[in-house]
C-alpha positions, 0 to 999 in steps of 0.5 A: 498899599498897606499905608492906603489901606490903612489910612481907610480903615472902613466905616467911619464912626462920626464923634456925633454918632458915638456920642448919642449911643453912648449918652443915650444907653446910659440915659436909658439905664439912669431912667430905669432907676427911677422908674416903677418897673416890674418884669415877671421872667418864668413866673419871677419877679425881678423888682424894678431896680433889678431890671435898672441894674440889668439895663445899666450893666448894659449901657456900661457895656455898651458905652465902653465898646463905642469908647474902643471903637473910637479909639480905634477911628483916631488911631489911623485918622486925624484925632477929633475933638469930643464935645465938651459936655460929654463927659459932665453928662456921661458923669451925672447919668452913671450917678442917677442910674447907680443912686436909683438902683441903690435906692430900690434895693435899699427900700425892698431890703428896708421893708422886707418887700415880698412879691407874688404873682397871684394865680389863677391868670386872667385872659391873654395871659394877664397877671395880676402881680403884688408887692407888699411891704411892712415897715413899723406898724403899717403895712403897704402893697401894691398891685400891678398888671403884667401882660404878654410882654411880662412887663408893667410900667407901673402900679394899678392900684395901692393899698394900706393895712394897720399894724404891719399885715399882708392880705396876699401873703395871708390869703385874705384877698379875692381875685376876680377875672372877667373878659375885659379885666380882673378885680383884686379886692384884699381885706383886713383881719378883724385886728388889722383892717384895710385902712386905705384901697383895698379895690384894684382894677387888674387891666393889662390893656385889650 
């Protein structure tokens, strides 16, 4: 009986079944990285490479509870044969999730990123979110639309200011709200003007 029970241990985990949720968490995590992500979590920002890391940390979780799970399946069944591009993949997925991470970080620190969620919010919850960066003598920003689900996928809108200034962190910008959208105009000082942009439509998708 217990030699029965054992060599049926329940539900089997197919090796193709192990492989696509393995591969595909880790995919998920290294596409992140790369991405330009921006999620607001109680009025927070968490920059696109903290929600990679996050994602990745998940994926490596996950692919190590699927890896035990299959041991488990060869420990009481005859033993299966992985893939041979599995290991390669898995391998070249950890280092783009790992580099994209490592990158976004590296670029935030570099530049001194600071980001603000500008109030008021505009209808349904739509919000108007803003990296500004300043690196030499020239300072850059970007706007990004964040709706219900606090995420933004990417940037709305860009901006260039000379000699390093930051119009949000100032407060030289207007922040406009209408039923279909808002309008984040930002402006130079008389030293440092607007070089490029400066005009962003601020649509969360109604």
């Amino acid at each position: 009986m217990t030699l029965g029970a054992r060599a049926h241990p329940g539900p089997e985990l197919s090796p193709g079944v192990l492989a696509a949720a393995g591969v595909g968490s880790l995919a998920l995590g290294a596409v992140a990285g790369w991405s330009d992500l921006l999620l607001v979590v109680g009025g927070r920002v968490v920059p696109g490479w903290g929600v990679s890391a996050v994602l990745f940390v998940l994926a490596l979780v996950l692919w190590r509870a699927f890896v035990r799970a299959g041991r488990r399946v060869d420990a009481v069944l005859p033993p299966v044969v992985r893939p041979a591009w599995l290991r390669p993949v898995t391998v070249l997925l950890i280092v783009a999730a790992v580099s994209g991470i490592a990158w976004g970080a590296l670029d935030d620190l570099i530049s001194d990123a600071r980001y603000h969620v500008l109030r008021p919010t505009g209808p349904g919850g739509c919000m108007a979110v803003v990296r500004e960066t300043s690196f030499l003598m020239i300072g850059d920003g970007e706007a990004y639309a964040v709706g219900r689900t606090g995420l933004a996928w990417g940037e709305a809108g860009s901006w260039v200011v000379d000699d390093g200034y930051r119009p949000v962190a100032a407060g030289t910008y207007r922040l406009d709200w209408e039923r279909d959208g808002g309008l984040l105009v930002v402006s130079g000082s008389g030293t440092d003007p607007v070089v490029r942009g400066g005009m962003t439509d601020i649509d969360c998708g109604w």
